[in-house]
C-alpha positions as CSV (number, residue, x, y, z in Angstrom):
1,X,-98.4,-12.1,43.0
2,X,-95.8,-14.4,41.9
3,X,-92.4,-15.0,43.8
4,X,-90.9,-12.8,41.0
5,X,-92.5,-9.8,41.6
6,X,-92.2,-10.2,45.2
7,X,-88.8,-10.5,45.1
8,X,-88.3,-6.9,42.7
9,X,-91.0,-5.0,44.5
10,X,-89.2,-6.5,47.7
11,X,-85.3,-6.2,47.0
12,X,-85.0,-9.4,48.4
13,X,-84.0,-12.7,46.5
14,X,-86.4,-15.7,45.3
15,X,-84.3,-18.1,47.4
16,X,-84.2,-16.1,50.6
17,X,-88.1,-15.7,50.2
18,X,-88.4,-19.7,49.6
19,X,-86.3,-19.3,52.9
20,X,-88.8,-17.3,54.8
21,X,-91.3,-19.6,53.8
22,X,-89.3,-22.9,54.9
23,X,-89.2,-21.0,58.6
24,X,-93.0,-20.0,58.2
25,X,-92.2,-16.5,58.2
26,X,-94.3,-15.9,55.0
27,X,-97.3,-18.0,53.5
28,X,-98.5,-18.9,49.9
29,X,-100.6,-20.4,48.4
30,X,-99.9,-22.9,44.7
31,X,-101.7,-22.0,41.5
32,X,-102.6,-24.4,38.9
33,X,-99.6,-24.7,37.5
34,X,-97.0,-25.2,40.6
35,X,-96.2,-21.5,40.9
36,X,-96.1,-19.6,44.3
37,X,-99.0,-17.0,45.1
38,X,-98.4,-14.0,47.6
39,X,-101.3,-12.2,49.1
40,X,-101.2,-8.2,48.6
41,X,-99.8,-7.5,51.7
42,X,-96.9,-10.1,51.5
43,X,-94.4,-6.9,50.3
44,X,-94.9,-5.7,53.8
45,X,-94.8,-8.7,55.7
46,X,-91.0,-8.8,53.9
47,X,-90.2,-5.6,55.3
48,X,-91.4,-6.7,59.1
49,X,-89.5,-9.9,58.8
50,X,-86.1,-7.6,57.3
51,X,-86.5,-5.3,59.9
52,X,-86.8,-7.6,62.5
53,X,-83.9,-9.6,61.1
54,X,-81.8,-6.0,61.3
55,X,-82.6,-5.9,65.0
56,X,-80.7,-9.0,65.4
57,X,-83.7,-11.8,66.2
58,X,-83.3,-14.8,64.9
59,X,-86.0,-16.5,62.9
60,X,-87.5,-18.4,65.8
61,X,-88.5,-15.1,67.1
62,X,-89.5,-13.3,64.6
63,X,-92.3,-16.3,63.6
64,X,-93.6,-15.4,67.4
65,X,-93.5,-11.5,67.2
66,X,-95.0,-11.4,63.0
67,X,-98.3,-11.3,64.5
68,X,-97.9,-8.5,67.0
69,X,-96.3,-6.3,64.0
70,X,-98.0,-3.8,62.3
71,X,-96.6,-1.6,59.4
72,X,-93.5,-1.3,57.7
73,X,-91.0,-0.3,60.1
74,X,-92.5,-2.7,61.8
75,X,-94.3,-1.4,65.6
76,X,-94.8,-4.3,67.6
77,X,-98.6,-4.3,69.1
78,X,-99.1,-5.9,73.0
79,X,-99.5,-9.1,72.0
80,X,-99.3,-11.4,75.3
81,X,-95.6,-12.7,75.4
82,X,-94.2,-10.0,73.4
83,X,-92.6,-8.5,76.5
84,X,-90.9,-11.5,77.1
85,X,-90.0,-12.7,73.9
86,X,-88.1,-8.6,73.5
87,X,-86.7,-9.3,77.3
88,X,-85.2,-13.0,76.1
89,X,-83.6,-11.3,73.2
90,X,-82.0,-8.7,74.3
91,X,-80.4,-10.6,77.3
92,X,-79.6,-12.8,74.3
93,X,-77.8,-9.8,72.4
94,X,-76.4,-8.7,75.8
95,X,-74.8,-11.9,76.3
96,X,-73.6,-12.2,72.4
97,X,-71.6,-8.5,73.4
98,X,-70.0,-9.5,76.5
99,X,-68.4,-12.4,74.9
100,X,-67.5,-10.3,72.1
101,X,-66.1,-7.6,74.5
102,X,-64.2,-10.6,76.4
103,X,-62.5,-11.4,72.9
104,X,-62.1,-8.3,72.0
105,X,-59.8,-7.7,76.0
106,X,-58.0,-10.8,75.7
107,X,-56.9,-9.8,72.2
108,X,-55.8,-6.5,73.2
109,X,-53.7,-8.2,75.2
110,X,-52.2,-9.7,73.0
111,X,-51.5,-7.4,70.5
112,X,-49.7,-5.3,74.1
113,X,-47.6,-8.1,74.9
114,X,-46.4,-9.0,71.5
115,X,-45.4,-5.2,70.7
116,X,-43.5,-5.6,73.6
């Protein structure tokens, strides 16, 4: 299928698609004529990398865990370092909060002491 239709049966743009290819999130292949190719399943594969991307995994990550996914939502099969490569992220995300949380404080105090 052409980038085209993969984009209206996916809901997501030509240019972000080009994107997931440019990460190696999603393959094609050329056709004679210079356009993009998508294989059947590449509508799902969009919804494994969205839904990854909604859990907060940057694309690094997600390139490791596409192989371990399965389905739309997607589940996550045992591949070898998938525990780990969860385990860094969410320390990751952990870390992301408490700085946010830290922020958040020292603003509050702020906002206190100005009202003052």
């Amino acid at each position: 299928m052409r980038i085209g239709e993969l984009s209206r049966l996916t809901g997501v743009s030509p240019r972000l698609l080009r994107y997931y290819e440019q990460q190696g999130l999603l393959v094609s292949s050329r056709r004679a004529n210079g356009y993009r190719d998508y294989a059947d399943d590449a509508p799902m594969i969009v919804a494994q990398i969205r839904g990854l991307l909604d859990a907060g995994l940057p694309t690094e990550v997600i390139r490791d865990l596409l192989p371990c996914a399965e389905g739309k939502e997607p589940r996550l099969n045992g591949c070898p370092a998938l525990t780990a490569i969860l385990a860094d992220a969410m320390r990751e995300v952990q870390s992301r909060m408490d700085r946010l949380a830290h922020h958040r404080d020292a603003l509050a105090r702020y906002l206190q002491a100005s009202a003052s």
